[in-house]
PDB file as gemmi writes it, atoms N, CA and C in Angstrom:
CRYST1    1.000    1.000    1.000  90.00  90.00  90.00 P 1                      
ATOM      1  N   UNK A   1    -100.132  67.919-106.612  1.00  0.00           N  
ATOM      2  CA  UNK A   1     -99.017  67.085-106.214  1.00  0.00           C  
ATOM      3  C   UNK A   1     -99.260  66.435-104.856  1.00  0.00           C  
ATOM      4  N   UNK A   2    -100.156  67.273-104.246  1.00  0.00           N  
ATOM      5  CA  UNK A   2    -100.117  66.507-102.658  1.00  0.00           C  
ATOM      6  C   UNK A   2    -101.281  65.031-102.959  1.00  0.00           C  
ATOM      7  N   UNK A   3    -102.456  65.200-103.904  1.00  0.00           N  
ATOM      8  CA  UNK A   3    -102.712  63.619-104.179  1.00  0.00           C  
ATOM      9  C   UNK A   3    -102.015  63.280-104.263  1.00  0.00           C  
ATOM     10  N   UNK A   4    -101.066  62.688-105.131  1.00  0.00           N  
ATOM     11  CA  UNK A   4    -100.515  61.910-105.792  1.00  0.00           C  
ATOM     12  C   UNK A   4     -99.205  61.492-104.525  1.00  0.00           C  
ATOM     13  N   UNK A   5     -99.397  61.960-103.514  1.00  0.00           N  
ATOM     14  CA  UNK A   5     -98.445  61.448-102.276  1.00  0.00           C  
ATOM     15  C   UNK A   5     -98.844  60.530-101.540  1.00  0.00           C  
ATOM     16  N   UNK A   6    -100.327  60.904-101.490  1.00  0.00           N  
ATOM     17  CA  UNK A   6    -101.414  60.156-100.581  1.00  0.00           C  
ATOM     18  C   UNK A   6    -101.078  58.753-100.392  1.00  0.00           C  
ATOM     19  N   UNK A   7    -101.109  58.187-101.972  1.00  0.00           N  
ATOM     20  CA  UNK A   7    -101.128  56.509-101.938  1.00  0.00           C  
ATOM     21  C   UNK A   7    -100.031  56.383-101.439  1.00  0.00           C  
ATOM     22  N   UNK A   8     -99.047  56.967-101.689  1.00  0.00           N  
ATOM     23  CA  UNK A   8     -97.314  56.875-101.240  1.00  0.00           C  
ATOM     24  C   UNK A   8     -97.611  56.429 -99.641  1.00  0.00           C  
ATOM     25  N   UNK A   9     -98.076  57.375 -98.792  1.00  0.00           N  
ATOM     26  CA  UNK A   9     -98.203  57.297 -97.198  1.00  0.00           C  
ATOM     27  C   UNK A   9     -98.916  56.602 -97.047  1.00  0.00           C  
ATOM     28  N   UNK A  10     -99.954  56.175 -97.456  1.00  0.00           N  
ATOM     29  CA  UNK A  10    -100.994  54.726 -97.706  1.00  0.00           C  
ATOM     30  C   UNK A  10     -99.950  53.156 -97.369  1.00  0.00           C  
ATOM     31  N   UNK A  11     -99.286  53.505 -98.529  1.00  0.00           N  
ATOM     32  CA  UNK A  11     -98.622  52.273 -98.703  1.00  0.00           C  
ATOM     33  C   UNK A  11     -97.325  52.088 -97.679  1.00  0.00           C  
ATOM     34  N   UNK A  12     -96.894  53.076 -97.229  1.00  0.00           N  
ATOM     35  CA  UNK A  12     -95.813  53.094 -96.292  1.00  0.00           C  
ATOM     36  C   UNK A  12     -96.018  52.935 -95.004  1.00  0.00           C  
ATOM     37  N   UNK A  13     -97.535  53.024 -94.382  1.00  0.00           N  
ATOM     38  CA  UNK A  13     -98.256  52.968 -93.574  1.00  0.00           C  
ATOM     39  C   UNK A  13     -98.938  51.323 -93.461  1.00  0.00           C  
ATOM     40  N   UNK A  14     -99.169  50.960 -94.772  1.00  0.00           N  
ATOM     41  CA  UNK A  14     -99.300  49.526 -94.562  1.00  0.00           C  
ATOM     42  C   UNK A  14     -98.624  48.821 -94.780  1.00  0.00           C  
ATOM     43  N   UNK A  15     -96.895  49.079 -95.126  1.00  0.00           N  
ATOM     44  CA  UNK A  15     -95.804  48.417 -94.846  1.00  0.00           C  
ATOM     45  C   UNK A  15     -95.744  48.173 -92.943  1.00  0.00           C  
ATOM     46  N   UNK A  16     -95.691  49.525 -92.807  1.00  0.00           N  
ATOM     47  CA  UNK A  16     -94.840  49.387 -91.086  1.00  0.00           C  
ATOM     48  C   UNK A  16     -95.834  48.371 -90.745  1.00  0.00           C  
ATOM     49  N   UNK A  17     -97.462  48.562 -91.041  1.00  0.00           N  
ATOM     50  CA  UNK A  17     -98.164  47.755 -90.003  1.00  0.00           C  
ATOM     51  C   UNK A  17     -97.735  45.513 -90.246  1.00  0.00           C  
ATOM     52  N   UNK A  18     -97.526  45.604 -91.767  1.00  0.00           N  
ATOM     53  CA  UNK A  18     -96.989  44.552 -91.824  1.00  0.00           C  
ATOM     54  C   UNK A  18     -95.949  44.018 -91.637  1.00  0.00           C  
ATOM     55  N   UNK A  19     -95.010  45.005 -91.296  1.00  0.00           N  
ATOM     56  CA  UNK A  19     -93.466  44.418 -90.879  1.00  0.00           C  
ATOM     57  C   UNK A  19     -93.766  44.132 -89.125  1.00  0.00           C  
ATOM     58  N   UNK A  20     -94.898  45.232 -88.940  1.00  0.00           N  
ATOM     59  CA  UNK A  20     -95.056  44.695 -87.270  1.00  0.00           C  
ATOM     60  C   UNK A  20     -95.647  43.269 -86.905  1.00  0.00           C  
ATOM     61  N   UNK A  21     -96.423  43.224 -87.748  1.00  0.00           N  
ATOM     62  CA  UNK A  21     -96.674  41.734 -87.739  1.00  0.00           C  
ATOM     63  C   UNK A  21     -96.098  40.661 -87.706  1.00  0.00           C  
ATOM     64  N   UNK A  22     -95.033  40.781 -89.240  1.00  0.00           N  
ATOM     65  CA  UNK A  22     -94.371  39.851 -89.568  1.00  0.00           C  
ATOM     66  C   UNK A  22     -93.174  39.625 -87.971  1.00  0.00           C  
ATOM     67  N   UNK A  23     -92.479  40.858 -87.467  1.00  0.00           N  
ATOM     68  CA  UNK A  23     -91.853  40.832 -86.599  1.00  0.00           C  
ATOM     69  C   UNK A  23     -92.200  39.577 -85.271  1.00  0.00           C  
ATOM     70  N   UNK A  24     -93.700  40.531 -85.253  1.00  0.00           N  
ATOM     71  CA  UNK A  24     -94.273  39.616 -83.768  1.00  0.00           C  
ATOM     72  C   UNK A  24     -94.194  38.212 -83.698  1.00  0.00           C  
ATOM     73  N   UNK A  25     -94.708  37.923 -85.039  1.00  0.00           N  
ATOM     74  CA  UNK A  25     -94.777  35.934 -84.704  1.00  0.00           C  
ATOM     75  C   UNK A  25     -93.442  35.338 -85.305  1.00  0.00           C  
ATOM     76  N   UNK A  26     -92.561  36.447 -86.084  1.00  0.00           N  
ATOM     77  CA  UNK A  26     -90.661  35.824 -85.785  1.00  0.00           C  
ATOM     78  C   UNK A  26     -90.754  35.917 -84.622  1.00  0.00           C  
ATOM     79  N   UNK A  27     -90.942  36.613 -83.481  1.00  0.00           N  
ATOM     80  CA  UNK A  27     -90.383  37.023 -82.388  1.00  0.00           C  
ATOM     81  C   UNK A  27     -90.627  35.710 -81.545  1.00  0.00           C  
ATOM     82  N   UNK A  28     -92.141  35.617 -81.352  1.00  0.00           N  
ATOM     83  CA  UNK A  28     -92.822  34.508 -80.783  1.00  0.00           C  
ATOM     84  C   UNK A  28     -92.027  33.059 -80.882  1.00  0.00           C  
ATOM     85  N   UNK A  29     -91.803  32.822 -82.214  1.00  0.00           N  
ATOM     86  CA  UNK A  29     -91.055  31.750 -82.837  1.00  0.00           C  
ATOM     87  C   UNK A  29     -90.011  31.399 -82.244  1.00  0.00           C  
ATOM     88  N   UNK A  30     -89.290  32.539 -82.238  1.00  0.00           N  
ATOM     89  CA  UNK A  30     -87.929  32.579 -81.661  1.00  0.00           C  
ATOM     90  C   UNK A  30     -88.101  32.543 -80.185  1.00  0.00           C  
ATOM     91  N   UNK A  31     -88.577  32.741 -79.346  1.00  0.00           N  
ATOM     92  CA  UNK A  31     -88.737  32.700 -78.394  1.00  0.00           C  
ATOM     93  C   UNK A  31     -89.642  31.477 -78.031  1.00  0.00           C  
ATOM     94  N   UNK A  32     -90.073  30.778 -78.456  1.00  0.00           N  
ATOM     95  CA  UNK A  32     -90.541  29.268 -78.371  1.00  0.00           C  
ATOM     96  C   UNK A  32     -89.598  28.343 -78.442  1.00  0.00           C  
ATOM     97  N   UNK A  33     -88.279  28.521 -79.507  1.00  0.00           N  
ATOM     98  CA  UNK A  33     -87.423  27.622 -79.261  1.00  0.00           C  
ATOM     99  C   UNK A  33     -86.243  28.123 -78.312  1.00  0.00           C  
ATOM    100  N   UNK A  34     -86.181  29.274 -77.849  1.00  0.00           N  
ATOM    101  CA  UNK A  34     -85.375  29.511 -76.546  1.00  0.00           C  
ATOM    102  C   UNK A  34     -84.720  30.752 -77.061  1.00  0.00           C  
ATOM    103  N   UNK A  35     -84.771  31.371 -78.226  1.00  0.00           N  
ATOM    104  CA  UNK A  35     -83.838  32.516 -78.433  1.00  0.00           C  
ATOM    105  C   UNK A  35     -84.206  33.485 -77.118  1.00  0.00           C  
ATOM    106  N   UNK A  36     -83.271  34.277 -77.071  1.00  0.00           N  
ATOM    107  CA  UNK A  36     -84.136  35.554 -76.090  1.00  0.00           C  
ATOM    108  C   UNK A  36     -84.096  36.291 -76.538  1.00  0.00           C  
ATOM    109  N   UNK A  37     -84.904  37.665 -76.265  1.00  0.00           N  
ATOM    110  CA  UNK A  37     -85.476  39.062 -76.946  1.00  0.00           C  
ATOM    111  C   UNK A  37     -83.987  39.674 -76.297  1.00  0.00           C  
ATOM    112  N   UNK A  38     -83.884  40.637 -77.572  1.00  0.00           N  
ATOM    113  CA  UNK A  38     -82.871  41.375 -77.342  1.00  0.00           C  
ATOM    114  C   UNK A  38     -83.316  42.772 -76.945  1.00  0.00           C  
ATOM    115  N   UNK A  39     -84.096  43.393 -76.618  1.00  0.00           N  
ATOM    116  CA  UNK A  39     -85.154  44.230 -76.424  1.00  0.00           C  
ATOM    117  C   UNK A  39     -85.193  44.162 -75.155  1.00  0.00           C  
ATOM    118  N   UNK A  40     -84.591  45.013 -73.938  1.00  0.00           N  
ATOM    119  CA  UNK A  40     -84.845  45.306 -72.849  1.00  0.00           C  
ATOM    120  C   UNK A  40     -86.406  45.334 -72.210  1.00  0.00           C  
ATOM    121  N   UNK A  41     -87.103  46.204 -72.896  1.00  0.00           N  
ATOM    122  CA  UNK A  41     -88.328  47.024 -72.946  1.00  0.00           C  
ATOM    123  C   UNK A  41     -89.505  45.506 -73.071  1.00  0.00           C  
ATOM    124  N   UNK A  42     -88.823  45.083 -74.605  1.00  0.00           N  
ATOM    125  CA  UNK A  42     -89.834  44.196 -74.658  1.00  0.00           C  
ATOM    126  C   UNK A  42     -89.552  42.534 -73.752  1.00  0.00           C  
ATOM    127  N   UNK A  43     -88.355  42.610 -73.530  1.00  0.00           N  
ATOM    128  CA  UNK A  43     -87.756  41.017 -72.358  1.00  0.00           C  
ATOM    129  C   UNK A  43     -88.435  41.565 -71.296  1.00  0.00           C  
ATOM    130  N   UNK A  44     -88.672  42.725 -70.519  1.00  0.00           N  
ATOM    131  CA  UNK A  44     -88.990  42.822 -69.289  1.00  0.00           C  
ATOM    132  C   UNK A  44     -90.729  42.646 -69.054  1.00  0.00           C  
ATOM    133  N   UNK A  45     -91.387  43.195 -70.231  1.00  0.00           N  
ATOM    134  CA  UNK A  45     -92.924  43.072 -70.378  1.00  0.00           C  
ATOM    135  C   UNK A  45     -92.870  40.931 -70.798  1.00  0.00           C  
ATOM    136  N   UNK A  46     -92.295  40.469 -71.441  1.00  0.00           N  
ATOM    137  CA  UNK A  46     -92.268  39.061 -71.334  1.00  0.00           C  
ATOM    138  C   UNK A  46     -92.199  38.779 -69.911  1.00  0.00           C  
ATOM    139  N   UNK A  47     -91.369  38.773 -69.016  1.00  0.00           N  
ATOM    140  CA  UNK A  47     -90.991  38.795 -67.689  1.00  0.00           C  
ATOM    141  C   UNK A  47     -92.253  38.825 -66.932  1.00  0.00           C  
ATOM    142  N   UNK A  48     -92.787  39.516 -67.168  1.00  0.00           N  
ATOM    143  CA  UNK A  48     -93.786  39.945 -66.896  1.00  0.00           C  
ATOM    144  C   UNK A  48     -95.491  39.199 -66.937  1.00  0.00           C  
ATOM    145  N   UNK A  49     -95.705  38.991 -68.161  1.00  0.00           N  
ATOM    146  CA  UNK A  49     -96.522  38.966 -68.474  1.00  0.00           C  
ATOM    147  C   UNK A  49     -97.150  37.513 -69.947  1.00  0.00           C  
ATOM    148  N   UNK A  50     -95.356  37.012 -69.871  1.00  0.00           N  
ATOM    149  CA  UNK A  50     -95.549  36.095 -70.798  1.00  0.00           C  
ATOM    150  C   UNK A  50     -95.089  36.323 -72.022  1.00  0.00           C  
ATOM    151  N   UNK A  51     -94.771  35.441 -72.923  1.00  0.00           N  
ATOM    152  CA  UNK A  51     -94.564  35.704 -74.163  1.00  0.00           C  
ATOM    153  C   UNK A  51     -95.463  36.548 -74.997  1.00  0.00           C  
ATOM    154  N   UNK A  52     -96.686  35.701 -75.074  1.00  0.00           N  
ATOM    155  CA  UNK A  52     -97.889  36.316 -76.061  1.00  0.00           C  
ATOM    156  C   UNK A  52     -98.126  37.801 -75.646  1.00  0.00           C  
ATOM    157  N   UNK A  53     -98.476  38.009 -74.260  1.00  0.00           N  
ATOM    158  CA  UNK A  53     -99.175  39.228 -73.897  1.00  0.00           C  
ATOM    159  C   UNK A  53     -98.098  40.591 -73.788  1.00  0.00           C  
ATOM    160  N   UNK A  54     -96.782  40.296 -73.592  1.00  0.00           N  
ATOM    161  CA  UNK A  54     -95.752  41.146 -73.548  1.00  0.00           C  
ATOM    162  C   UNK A  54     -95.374  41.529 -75.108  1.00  0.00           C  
ATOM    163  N   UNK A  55     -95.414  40.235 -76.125  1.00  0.00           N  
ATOM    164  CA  UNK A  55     -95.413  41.483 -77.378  1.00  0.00           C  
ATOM    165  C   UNK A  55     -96.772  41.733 -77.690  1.00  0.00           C  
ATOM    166  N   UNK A  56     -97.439  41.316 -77.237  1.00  0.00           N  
ATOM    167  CA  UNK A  56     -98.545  41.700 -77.745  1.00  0.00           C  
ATOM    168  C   UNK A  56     -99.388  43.338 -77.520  1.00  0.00           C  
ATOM    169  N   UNK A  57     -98.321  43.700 -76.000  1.00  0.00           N  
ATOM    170  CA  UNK A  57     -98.369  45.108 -75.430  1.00  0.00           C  
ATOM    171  C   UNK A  57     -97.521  45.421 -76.174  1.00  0.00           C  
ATOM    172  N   UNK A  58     -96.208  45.691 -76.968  1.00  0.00           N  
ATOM    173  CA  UNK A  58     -95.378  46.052 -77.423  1.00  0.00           C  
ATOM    174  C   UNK A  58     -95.587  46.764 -79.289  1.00  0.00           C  
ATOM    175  N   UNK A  59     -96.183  45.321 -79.288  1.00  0.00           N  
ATOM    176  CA  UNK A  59     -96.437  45.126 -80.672  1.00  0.00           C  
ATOM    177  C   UNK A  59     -98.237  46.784 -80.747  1.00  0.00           C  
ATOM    178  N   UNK A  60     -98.803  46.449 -80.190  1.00  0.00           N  
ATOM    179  CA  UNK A  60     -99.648  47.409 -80.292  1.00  0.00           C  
ATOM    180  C   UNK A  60     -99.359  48.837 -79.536  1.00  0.00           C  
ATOM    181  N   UNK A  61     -98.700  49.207 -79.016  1.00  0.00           N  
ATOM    182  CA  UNK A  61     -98.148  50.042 -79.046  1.00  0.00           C  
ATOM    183  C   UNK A  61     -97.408  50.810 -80.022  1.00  0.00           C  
ATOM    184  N   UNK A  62     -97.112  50.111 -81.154  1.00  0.00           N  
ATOM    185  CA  UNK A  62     -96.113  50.753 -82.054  1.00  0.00           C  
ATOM    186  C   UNK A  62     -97.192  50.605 -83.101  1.00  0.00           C  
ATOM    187  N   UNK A  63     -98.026  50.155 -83.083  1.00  0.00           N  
ATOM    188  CA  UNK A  63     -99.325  49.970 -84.071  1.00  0.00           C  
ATOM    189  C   UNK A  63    -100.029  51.229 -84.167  1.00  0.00           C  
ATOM    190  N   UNK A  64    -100.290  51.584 -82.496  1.00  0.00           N  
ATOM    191  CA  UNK A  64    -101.148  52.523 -82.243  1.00  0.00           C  
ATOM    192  C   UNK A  64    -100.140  54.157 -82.617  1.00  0.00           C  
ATOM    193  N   UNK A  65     -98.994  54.141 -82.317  1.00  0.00           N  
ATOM    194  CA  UNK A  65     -98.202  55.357 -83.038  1.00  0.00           C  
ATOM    195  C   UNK A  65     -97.927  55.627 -84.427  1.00  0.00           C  
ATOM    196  N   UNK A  66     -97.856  54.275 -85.053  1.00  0.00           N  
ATOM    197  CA  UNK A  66     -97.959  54.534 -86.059  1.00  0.00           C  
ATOM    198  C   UNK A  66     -99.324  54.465 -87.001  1.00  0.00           C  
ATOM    199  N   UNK A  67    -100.389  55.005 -86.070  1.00  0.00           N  
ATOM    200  CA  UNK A  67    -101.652  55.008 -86.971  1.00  0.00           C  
ATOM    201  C   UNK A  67    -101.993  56.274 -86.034  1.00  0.00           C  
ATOM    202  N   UNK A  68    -101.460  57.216 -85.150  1.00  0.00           N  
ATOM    203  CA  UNK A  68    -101.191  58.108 -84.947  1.00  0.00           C  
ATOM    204  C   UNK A  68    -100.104  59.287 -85.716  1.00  0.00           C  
ATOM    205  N   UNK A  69     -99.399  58.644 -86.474  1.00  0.00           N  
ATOM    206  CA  UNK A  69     -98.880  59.587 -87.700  1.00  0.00           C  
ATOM    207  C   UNK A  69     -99.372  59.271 -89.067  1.00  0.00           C  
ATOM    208  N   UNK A  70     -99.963  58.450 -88.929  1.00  0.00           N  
ATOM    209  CA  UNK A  70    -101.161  58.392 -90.219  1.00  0.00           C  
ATOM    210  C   UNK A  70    -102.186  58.978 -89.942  1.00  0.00           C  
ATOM    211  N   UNK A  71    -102.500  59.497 -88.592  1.00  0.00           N  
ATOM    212  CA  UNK A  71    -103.854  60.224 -88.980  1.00  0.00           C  
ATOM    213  C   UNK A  71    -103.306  61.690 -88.349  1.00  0.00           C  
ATOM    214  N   UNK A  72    -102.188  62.163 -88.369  1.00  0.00           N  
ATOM    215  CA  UNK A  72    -101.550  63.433 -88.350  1.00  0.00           C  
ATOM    216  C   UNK A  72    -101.145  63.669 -89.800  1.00  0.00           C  
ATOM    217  N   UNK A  73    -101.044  62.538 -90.648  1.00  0.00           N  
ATOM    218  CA  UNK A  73    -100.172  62.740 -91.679  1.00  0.00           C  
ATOM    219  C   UNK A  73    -100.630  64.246 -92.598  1.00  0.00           C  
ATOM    220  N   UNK A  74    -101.871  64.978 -92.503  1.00  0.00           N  
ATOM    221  CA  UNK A  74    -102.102  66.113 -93.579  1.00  0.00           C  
ATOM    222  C   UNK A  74    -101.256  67.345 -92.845  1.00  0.00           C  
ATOM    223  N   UNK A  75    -100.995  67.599 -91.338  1.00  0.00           N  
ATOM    224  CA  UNK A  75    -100.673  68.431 -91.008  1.00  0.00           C  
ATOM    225  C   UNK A  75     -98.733  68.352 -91.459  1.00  0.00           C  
ATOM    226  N   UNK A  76     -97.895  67.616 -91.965  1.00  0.00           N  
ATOM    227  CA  UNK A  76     -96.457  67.106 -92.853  1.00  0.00           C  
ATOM    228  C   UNK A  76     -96.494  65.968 -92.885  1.00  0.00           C  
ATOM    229  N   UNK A  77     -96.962  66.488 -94.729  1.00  0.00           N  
ATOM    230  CA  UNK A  77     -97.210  65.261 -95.691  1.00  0.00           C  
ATOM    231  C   UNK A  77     -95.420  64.555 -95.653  1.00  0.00           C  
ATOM    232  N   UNK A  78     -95.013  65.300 -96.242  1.00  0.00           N  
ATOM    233  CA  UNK A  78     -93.312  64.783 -95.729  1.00  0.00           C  
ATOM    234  C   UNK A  78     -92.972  64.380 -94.553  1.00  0.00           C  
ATOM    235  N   UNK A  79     -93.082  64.718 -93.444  1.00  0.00           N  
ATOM    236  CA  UNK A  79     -92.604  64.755 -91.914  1.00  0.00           C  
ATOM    237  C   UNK A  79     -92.884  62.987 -92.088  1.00  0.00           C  
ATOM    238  N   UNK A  80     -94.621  62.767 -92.084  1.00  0.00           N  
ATOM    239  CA  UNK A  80     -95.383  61.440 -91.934  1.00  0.00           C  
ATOM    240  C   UNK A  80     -94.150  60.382 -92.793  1.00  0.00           C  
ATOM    241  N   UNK A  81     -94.409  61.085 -94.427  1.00  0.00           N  
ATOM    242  CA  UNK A  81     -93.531  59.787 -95.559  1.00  0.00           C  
ATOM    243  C   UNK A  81     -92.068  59.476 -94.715  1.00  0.00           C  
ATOM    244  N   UNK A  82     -91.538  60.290 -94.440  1.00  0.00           N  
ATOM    245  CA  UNK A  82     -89.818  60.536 -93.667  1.00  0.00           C  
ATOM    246  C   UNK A  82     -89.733  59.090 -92.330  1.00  0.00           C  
ATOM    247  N   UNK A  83     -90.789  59.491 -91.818  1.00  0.00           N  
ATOM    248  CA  UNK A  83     -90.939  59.133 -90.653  1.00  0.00           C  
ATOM    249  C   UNK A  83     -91.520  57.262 -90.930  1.00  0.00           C  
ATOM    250  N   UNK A  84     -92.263  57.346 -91.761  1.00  0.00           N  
ATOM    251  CA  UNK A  84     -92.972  55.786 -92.006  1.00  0.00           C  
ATOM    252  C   UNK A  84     -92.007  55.491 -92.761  1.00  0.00           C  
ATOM    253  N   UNK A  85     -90.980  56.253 -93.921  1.00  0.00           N  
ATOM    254  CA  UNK A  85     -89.970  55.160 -94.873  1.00  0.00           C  
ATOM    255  C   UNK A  85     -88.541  54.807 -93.442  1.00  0.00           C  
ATOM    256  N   UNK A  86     -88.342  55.733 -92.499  1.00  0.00           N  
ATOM    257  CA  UNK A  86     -87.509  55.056 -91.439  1.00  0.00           C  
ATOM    258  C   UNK A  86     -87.612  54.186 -90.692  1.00  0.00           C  
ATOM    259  N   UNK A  87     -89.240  54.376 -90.347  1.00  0.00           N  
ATOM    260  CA  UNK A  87     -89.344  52.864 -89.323  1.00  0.00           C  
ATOM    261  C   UNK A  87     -89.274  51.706 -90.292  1.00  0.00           C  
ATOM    262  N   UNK A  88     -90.206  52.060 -91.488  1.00  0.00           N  
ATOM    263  CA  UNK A  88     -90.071  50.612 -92.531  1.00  0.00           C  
ATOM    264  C   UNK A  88     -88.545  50.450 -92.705  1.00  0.00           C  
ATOM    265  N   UNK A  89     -87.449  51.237 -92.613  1.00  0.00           N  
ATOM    266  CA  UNK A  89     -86.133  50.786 -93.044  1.00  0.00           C  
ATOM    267  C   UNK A  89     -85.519  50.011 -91.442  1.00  0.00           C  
ATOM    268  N   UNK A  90     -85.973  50.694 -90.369  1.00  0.00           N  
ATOM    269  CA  UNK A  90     -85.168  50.005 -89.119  1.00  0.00           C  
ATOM    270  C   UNK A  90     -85.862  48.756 -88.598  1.00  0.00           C  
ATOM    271  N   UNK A  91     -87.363  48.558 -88.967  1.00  0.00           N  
ATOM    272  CA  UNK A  91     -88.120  47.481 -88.635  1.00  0.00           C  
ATOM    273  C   UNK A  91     -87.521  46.204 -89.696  1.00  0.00           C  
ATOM    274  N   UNK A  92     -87.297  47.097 -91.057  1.00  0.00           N  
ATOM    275  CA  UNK A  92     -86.750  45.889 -92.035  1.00  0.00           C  
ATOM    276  C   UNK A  92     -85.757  45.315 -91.925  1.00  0.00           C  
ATOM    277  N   UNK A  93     -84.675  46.256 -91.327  1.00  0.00           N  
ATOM    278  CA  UNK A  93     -83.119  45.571 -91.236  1.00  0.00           C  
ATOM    279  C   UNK A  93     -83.611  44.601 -89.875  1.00  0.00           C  
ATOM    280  N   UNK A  94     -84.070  44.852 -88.995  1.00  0.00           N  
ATOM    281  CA  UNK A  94     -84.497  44.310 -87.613  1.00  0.00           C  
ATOM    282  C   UNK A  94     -85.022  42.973 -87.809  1.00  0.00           C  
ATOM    283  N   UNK A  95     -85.730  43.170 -88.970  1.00  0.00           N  
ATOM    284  CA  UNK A  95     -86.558  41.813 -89.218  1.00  0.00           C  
ATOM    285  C   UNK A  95     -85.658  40.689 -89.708  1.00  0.00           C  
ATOM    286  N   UNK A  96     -84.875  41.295 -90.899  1.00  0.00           N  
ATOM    287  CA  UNK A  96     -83.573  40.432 -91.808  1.00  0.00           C  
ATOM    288  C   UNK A  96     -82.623  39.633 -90.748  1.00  0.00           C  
ATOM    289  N   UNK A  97     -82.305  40.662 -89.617  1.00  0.00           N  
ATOM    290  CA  UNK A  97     -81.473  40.365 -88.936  1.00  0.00           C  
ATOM    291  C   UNK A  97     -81.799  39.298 -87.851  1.00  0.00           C  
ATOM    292  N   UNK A  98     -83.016  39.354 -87.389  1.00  0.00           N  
ATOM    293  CA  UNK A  98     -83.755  38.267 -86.578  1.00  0.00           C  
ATOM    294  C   UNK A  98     -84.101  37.024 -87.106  1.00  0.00           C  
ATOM    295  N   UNK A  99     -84.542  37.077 -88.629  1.00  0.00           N  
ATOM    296  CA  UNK A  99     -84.785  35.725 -89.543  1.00  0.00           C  
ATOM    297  C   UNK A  99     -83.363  35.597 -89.496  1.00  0.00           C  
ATOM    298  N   UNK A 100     -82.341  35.887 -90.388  1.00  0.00           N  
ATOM    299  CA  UNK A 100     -81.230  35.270 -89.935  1.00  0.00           C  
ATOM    300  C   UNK A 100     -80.482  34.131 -88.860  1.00  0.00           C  
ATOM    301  N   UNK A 101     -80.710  34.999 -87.502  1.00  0.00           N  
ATOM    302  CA  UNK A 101     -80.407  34.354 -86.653  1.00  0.00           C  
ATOM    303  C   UNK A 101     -81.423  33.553 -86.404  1.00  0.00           C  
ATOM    304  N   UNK A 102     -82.531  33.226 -86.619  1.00  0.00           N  
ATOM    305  CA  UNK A 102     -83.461  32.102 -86.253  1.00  0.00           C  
ATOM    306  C   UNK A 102     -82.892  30.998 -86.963  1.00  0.00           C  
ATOM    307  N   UNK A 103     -82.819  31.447 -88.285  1.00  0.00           N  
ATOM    308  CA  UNK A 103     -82.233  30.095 -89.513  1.00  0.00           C  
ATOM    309  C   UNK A 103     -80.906  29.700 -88.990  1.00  0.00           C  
ATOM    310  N   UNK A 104     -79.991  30.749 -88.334  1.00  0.00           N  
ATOM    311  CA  UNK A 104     -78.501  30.324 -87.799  1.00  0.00           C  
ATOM    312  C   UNK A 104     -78.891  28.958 -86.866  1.00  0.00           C  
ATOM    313  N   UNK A 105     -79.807  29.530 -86.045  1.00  0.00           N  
ATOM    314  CA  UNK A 105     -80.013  28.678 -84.441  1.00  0.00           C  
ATOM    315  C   UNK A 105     -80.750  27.307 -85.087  1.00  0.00           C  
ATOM    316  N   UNK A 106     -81.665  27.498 -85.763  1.00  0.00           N  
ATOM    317  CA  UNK A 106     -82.067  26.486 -86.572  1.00  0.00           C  
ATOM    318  C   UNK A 106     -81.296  25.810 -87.524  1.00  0.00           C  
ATOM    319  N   UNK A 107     -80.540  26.156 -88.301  1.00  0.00           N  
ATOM    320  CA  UNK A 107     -79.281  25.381 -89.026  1.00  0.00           C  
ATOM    321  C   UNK A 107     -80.157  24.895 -90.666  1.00  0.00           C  
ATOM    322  N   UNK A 108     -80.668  25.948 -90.983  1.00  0.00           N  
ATOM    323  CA  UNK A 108     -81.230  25.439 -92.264  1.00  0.00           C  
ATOM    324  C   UNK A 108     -80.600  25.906 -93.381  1.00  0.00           C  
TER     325      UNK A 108                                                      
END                                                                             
């Protein structure tokens, strides 16, 4: 039974990394036509350092943790799935909710 999980955390693992993606260049987007980051953490590294390079610290940061519970994942096979189907659920609503408001501000 624990194969047959494997692909499961596989695939949940290359969700998060693609919702991080998809996130970053909404983010970028939005922040090219003037939205602002609602993200303390990540507005202050912009502040900082620019658009590109502030998510780009942000964005790999959450890359690098979550390929840090992919390569913990044998020590809880569950703990890992639990943990990658939540971020894929809070990165997803996060994402819905940001396309949204881009299309609002944009008027399409």
């Amino acid at each position: 039974m624990a194969a047959s999980s494997s692909p499961a955390i596989e695939f949940y693992f290359v969700c998060n990394l693609l919702l991080q993606l998809c996130d970053a260049m909404l983010t970028y987007h939005a922040l090219a036509i003037g939205i602002p980051e609602a993200n303390p953490l990540v507005a202050g590294a912009i502040a900082l350092w620019g658009e590109l390079w502030g998510l780009l610290f942000w964005k790999s940061i959450a890359c690098m943790l979550l390929l840090l519970i992919f390569f913990l994942r044998h020590l809880r096979r569950d703990l890992a799935a639990g943990a990658f189907k939540l971020t894929a659920t809070v990165y997803g609503c996060a994402f819905v909710v940001a396309l949204y408001q881009l299309l609002f501000h944009l008027r399409l």
